[in-house]
N, C-alpha and C positions, 0 to 999 in steps of 0.2 A: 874210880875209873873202871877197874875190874868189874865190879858188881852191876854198873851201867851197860857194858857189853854183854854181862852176860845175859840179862833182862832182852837187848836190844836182840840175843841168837832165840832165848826162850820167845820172843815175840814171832822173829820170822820162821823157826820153825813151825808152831800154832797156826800161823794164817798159812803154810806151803803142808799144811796137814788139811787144809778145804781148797785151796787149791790146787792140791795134786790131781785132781778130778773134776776139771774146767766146766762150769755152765757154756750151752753153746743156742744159739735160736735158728740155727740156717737145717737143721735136719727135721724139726717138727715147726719151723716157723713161729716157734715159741719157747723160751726159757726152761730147758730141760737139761739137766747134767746128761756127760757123754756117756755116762755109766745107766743111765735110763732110758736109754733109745738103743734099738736095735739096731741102727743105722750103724754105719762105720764111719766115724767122726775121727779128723783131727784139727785141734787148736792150738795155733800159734800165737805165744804172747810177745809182743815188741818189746826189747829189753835192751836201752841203750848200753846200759852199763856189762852188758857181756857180749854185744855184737854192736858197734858204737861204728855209725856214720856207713852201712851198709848200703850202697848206691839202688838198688831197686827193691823194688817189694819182694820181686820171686827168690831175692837172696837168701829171705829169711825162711823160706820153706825145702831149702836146701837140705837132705837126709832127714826128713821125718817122713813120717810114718803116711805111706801110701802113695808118696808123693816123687817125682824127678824134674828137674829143672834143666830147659834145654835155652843157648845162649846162642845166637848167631851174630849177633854185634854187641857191643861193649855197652851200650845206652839202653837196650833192651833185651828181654827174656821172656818166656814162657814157661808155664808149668801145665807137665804131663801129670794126669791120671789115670792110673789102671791101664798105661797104654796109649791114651788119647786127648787129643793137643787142639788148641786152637778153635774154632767154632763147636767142638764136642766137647768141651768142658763150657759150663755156662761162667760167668764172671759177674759179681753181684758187688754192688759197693752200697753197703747200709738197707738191703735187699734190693737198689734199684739195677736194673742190667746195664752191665757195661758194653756188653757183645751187641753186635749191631748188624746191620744190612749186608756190611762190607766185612764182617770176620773171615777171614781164612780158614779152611780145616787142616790147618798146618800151623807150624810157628808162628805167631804174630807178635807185636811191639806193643799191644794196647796196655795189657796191664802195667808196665814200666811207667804208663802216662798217669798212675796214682802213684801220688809221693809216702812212701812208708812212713814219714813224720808224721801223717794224718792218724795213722792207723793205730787202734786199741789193741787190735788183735785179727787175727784170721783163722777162720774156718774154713774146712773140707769136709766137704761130704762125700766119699769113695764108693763110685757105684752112683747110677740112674738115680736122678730126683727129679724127674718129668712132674708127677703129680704136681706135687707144692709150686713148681721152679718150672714149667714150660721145655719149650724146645732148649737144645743146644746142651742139656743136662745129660746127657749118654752118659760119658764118663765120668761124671761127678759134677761138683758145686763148688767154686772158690771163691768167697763171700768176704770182703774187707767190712770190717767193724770199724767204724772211726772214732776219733775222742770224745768222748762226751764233756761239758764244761761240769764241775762238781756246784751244785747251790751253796748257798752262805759262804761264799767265800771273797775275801778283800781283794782289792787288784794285785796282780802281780804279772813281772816281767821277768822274760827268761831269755837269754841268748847263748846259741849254743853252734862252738866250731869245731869244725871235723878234719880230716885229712887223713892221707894215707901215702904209702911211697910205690905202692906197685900200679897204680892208674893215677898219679899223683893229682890226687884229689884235693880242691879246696871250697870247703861249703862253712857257708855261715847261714844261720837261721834265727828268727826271733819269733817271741809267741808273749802275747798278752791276753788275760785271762781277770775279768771280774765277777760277781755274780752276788743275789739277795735272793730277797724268801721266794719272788717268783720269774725274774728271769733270772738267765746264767749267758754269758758269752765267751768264746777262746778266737783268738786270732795268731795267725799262723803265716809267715813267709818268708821265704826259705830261697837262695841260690847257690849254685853249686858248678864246679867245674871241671876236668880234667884231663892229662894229658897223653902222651904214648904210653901205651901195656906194654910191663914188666912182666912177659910169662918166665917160664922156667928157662932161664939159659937166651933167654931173644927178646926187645927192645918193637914194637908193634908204634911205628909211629905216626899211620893215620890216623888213632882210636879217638883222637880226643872229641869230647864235644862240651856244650852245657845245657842248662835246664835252669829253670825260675819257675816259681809256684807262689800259690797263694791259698787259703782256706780259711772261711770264715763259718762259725756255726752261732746260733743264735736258738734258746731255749727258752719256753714260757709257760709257767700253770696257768691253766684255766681251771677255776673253779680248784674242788676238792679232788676231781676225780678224773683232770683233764689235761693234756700238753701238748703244745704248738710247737714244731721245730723246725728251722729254718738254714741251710746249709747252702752255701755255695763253696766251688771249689773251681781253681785252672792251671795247669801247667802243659808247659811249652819246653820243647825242644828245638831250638832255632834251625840248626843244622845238624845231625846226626850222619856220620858214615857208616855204611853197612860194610862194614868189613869184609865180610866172606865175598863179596864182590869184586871186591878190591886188592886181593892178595891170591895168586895161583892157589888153587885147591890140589885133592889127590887126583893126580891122572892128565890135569891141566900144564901146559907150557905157560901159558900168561893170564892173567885175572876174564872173569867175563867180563869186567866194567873197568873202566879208567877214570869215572867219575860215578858212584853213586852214596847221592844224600839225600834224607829224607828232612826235606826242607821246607815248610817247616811239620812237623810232630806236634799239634796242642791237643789238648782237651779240655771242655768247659761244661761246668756241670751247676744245676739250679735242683733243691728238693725242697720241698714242703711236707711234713708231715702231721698226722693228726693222731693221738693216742687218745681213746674213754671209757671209762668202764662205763658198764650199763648197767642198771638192772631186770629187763628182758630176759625173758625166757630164749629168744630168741636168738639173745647174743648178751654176753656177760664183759665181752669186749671187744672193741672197736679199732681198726688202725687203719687208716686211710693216707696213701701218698701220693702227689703230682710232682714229677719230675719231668727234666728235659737235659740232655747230653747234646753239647755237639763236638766231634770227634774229626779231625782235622788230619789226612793224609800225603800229605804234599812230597814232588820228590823232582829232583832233578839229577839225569843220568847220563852217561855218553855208553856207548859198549864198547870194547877195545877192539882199533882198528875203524873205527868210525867217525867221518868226519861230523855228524850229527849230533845236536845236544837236545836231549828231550826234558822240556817242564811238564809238569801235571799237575795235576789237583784235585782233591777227590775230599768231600767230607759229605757226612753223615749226622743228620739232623734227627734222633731219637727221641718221641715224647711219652708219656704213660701215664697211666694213674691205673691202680690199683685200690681195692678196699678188702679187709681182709677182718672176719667176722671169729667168736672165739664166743663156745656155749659148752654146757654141760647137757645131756640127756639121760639123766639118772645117773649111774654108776661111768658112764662113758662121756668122751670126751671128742666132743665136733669142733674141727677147724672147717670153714667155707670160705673163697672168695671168689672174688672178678678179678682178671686183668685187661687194659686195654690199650696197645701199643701201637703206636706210630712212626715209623722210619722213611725218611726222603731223601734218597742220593744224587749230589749235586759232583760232577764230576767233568773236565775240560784237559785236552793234549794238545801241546806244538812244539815242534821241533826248528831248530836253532841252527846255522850255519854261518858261524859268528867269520870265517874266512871272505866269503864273499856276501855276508851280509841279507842274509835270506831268513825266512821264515815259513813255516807250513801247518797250517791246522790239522791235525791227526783225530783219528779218532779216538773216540775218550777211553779210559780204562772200562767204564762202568758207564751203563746208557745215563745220559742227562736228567733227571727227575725219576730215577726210578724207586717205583715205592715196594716198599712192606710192612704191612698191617697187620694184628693179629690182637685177638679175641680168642678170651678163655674163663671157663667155671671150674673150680677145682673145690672137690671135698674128701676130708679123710676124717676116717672113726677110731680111739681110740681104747681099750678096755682093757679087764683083767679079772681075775678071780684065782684064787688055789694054787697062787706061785705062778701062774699062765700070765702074759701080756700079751694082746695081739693090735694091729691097728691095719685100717684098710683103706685102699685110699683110690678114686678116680678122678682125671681131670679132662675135658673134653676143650679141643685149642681147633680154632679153624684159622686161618691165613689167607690173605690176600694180596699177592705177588703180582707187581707190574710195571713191563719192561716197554719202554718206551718204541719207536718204532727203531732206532739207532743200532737196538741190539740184535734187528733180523729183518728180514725182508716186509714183515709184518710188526703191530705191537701184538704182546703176548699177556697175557694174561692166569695166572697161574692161583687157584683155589683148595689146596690140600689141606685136609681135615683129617683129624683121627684121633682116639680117644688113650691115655696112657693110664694104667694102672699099677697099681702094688701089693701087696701084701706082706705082712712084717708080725713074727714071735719073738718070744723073752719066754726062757724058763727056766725058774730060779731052781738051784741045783744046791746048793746052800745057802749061808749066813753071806758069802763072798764071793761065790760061783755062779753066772749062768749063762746060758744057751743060747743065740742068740740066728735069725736065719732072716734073709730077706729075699723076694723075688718081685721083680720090677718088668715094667715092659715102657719103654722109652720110645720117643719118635723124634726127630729132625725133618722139616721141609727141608731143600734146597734153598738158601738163600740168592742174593743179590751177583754176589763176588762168585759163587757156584755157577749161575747160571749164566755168568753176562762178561766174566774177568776176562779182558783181553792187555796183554804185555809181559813185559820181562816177570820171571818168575826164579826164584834162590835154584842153584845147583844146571845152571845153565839153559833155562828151560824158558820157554817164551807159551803162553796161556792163550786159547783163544774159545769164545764162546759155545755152549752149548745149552739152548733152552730148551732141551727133552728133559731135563733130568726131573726123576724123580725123588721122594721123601726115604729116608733110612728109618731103620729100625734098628731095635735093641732089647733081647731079652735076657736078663741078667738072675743070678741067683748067686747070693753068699752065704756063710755060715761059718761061724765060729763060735768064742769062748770070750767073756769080760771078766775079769778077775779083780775085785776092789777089794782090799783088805788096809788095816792100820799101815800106812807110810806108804802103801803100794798102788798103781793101778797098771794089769796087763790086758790085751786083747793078743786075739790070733783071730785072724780070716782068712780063709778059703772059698774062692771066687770065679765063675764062670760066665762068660759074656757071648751071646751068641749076633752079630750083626748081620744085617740082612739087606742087600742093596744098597751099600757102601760106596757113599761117593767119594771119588779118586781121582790122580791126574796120570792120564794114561800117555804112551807116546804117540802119536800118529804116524810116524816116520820119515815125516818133514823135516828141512830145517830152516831155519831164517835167512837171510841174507851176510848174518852176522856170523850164523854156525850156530846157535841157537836151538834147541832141540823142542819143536812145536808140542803140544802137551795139548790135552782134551779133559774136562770133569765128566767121568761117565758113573754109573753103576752099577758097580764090576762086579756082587752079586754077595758071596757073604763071608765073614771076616770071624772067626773064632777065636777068644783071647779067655786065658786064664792064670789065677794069680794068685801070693801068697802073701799075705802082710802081718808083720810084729811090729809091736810097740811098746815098752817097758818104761814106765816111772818109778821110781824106788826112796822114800824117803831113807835114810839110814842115820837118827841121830844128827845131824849139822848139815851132813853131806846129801846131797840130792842126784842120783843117775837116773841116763833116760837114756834108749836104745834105740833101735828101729831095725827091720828088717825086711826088704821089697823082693819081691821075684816077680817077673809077668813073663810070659810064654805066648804069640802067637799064631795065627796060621792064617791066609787069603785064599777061598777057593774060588776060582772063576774062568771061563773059558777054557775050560779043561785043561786048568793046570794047579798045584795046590801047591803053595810059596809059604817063606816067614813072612809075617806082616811087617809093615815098615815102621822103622825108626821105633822098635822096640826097646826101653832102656833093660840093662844088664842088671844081674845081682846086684844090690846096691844097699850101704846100711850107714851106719851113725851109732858113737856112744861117746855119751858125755859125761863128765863130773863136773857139780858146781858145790863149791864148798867156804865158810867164812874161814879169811887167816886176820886174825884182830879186828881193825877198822875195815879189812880189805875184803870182796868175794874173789876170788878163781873158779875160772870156769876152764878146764880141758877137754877138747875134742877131737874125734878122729874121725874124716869121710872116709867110705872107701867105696868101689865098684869092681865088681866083676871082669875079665874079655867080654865083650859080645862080638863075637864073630856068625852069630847065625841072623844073615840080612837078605834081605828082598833084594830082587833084581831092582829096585829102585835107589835102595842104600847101595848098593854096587857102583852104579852111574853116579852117583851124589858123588861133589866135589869136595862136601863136609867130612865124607865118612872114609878111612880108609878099605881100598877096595878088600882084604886081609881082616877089616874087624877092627875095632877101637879097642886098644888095650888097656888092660886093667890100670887101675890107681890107686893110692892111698893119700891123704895129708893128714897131716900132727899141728894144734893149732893150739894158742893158747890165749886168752884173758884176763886183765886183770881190772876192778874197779873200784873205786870206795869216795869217800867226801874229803875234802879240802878246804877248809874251816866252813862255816856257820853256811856260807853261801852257795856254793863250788863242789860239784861234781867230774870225776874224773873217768875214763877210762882207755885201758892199753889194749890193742890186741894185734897177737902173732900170728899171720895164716901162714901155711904151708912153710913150715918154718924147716923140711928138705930142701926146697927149691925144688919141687917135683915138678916135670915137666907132663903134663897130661889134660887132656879134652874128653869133657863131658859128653856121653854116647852123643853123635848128630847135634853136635854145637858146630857153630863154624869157624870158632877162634880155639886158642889155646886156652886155658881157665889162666889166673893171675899166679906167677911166681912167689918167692917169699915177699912177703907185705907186713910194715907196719902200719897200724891204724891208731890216732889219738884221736878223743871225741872229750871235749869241756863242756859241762854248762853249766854257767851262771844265775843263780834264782833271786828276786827282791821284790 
């Protein structure tokens, strides 16, 4: 028995000696460990067994490295980088775009609408990846990697239950999985439920909601050199409450809403993909995808003090296809492709007066049919010689923006073009040492929701049209240090971000009917942000540490006057130990942040943020997991196991009290 474990620790040490240093494909669009790209990469790997039954995906990117995770209702989340949230971070799932016509340059709910069961793993890319990755890449690249099915494998069935006591949570899930010498197939679905948040010391009892999913992937060789794949995915959100609506904020006497729910929240997804090698001079490989998303916003709300109930409806019909070309030319290394996207915004309002029986057609959030189109070439070079690496890279994206006649006195028509490039070095400094520098020049058109959003908006704010706006910029430069040695891998970066024509919601100094504070997207001119990032993996003998360490700092200059940028997150870091005890792992963790008390005239008004600054935090959490006989997998986990009472910088709830989590699954 002894000798069988210990075989079983010498094995998972060996395999966490090549995985201490994750292959990742989202920074060169191609299979390169993080430790070979200048890029600033980090990867998360989904690990039931040490964070078991995590309700969204952004949970699991909580304290790593580069990264901050901002929460404004209990059913959904966002992840900041460098700073920047929402439409300025692109969202990739298996490279196809999740962002769409209608993303917000703010918090939004979409990524919550990918179920983390699906998910192999996730990457980040920290800092502009326009080139490779199109618009909406300013601040980075959050790319979900999904399951792959493994070949030669017999059928097997898995079902697997979770819970927890601080969202009292009840999910059960089942996954079926066959595969032979040339297809493979995984099937995957999943519901889940939950009730009033347990934060620190207080009982949140509208939070609950649920969700159902479903994901099927379907894989085929062709030939020797060839593979077909075929994925669909959907999950729905029936009813979701937004909380921060629903609960007086800082500064407020009573909530802005007496009823808001986003009713319903789906998403549905169709991909096809094609992998070949070649032998062409011209391309050595081939990857070609046709995808289609549709993205489903629905919401029904009253404002308090109103006898009026308003429905809406708003979805988002995204399609694409992409080919993406992969050659040598001598000593260097050419990636090329196309991209060519499609988005149609299908959107309707009326309001309700369920006392006397009335109804009224309103106008839509988002003009009826309005499109965005967009076409793109992208190529980058990559080389090396004498310990040097350098890689270079431009991609040329034209758009085609159009608003129907709903969203102005005229239809509009909107054509922004412009070209984003890069440049990136590696210089090795020794055996484990090197050098590493990037500088990027990013772009944004104004999208759909930018140019056309009219309604209620988070933190008491009512949106309404503006089709001037124009395109943002972004010139970024980083530098730091990657350190790989036996059991270890470190980075440090230092990072500056110069924006330029920064679209934002400004106040008009109106208000609604309701009290309501009118809001305009302008661009308010340019926005200076910069920043510190650690990240530390350590093997040591059985036990495995990993650290992390965030700062960002930054500044909005415009109409003569120079502010802190908004919704900056605070110092903020993570350290973990994961270690075997016999049959068992433990995993111990500590989050923590900073005060951020240096906030915009915006975080001041915010009902999220207190007007004084969001005060520091800490939590102590713990895990444990191991197997239960032949079949059966188990695991425990302890959050915030103080009962710390604190909110993540511009969240709009309190984060979850002490919680226990159980998660089972069963294999056959």
């Amino acid at each position: 028995m002894r000798s069988g474990f210990l075989l079983f620790c010498f094995a998972a040490w060996a395999q966490a000696q090549t995985e201490l240093v994750p292959v990742q494909v989202t920074a060169e669009r191609s299979a390169v460990s993080v430790a070979d790209t200048a890029a600033a990469v980090t990867v998360v790997e989904m690990d039931p067994n040490t964070a078991p039954a995590l309700l969204l995906l952004p949970d699991y990117l909580r304290g790593q490295t580069g990264v901050f995770v901002q929460q404004t209702t209990p059913g959904q989340a966002t992840v900041i980088v460098r700073g920047l949230k929402g439409s300025q971070v692109l969202n990739l799932v298996d490279g196809m775009r999740l962002n769409n016509a209608f993303f917000r340059a703010a918090p939004n709910q979409y990524l919550a609408l990918v179920n983390p069961q699906w998910a192999d793993h996730v990457e980040v890319v920290r800092g502009p990846a326009s080139v490779l990755h199109g618009g909406d890449a300013m601040g980075g690249v959050v790319q979900v990697i999904t399951r792959q099915p493994a070949w030669n494998q017999p059928a097997e069935t898995t079902v697997q239950l979770a819970g927890d006591t601080a969202q009292q949570l009840r999910r059960l899930g089942v996954e079926y999985s066959q595969a032979g010498e040339r297809w493979a197939s995984l099937l995957l679905a999943d519901g889940q439920q939950t009730g009033p948040l347990q934060t620190g010391g207080e009982q949140l009892d509208r939070a609950g909601y649920r969700s159902q999913s479903a994901f099927y992937k379907l894989r085929y060789r062709h030939g020797e050199d060839g593979e077909w794949m075929f994925n669909v995915q959907h999950l729905r959100q029936p009813a979701t409450p937004r909380l921060d609506e629903l609960v007086a904020g800082y500064g407020q006497s009573e909530p802005s809403s007496s009823l808001f729910r986003f009713e319903p929240n789906q998403r549905d997804f169709a991909h096809l993909r094609w992998q070949k090698s070649l032998s062409q001079p011209w391309a050595r490989q081939l990857d070609m995808h046709l995808a289609w998303q549709r993205i489903e916003d629905s919401r029904r709300t009253r404002d308090t003090g109103s006898p009026w109930e308003n429905r809406e409806f708003n979805r988002s019909d995204l399609a694409g296809f992409t080919a993406q070309f992969d050659t040598w030319l001598g000593r260097q290394r050419l990636v090329y492709g196309l991209e060519f996207w499609r988005d149609r915004v299908a959107s309707e309002r009326y309001r309700l007066r369920r006392d006397e029986g009335l109804m009224e057609m309103r106008r839509s959030r988002f003009p009826d049919g309005a499109r965005m189109n967009s076409d793109a070439f992208y190529a980058e070079l990559d080389g090396g010689n004498h310990g040097w690496h350098w890689g270079a890279g431009l991609r040329y994206s034209r758009y085609r923006i159009t608003l129907p006649q709903a969203a102005a006195d005229t239809a509009i028509q909107l054509q922004p073009a412009d070209t984003s490039g890069s440049l990136s070095l590696r210089r090795e400094l020794g055996p484990a040492l090197q050098w590493v520098s990037t500088f990027s020049k990013g772009f944004r058109p104004p999208n759909v929701y930018d140019l056309s959003a009219l309604g209620p908006r988070p933190g008491n704010r009512f949106n309404i049209a503006n089709p001037d706006l124009g395109p943002e910029a972004v010139y970024s430069l980083d530098s730091g240090f990657k350190w790989q040695g036996t059991g270890h891998f470190a980075e440090l970066y230092l990072w500056t971000a110069r924006y330029r024509d920064r679209i934002a919601a400004v106040p008009t100094g109106v208000l609604t009917d309701t009290g309501r504070i009118v809001v305009q997207n302008r661009n308010l001119g340019r926005e200076n942000l910069h920043g510190l990032e650690a990240g530390w993996h350590w093997q040591q003998g059985l036990n495995r540490w990993q650290a992390s360490l965030n700062w960002v700092w930054g500044e909005s200059r415009g109409e003569g006057s120079t502010t802190p940028a908004d919704r900056i997150p605070p110092l903020n870091g993570m350290l973990a130990l994961e270690r075997p005890l016999r049959q068992w792992e433990l995993r111990l963790w500590t989050r923590w942040a900073a005060r951020q008390n240096r906030l915009s005239p915006r975080d001041v008004r915010d009902p999220r943020i207190r007007p004084d600054g969001t005060p520091g935090w800490i939590t102590l959490n713990a895990a444990l997991g191991g197997h239960w006989g032949p079949h059966w997998r188990w695991s425990l986990r302890l959050e915030n196991l103080l009962d710390a009472r604190y909110r993540e910088h511009g969240s709009g709830i309190d984060a979850p009290g002490r919680n226990l989590g159980l998660w089972l699954e069963g294999r056959w």
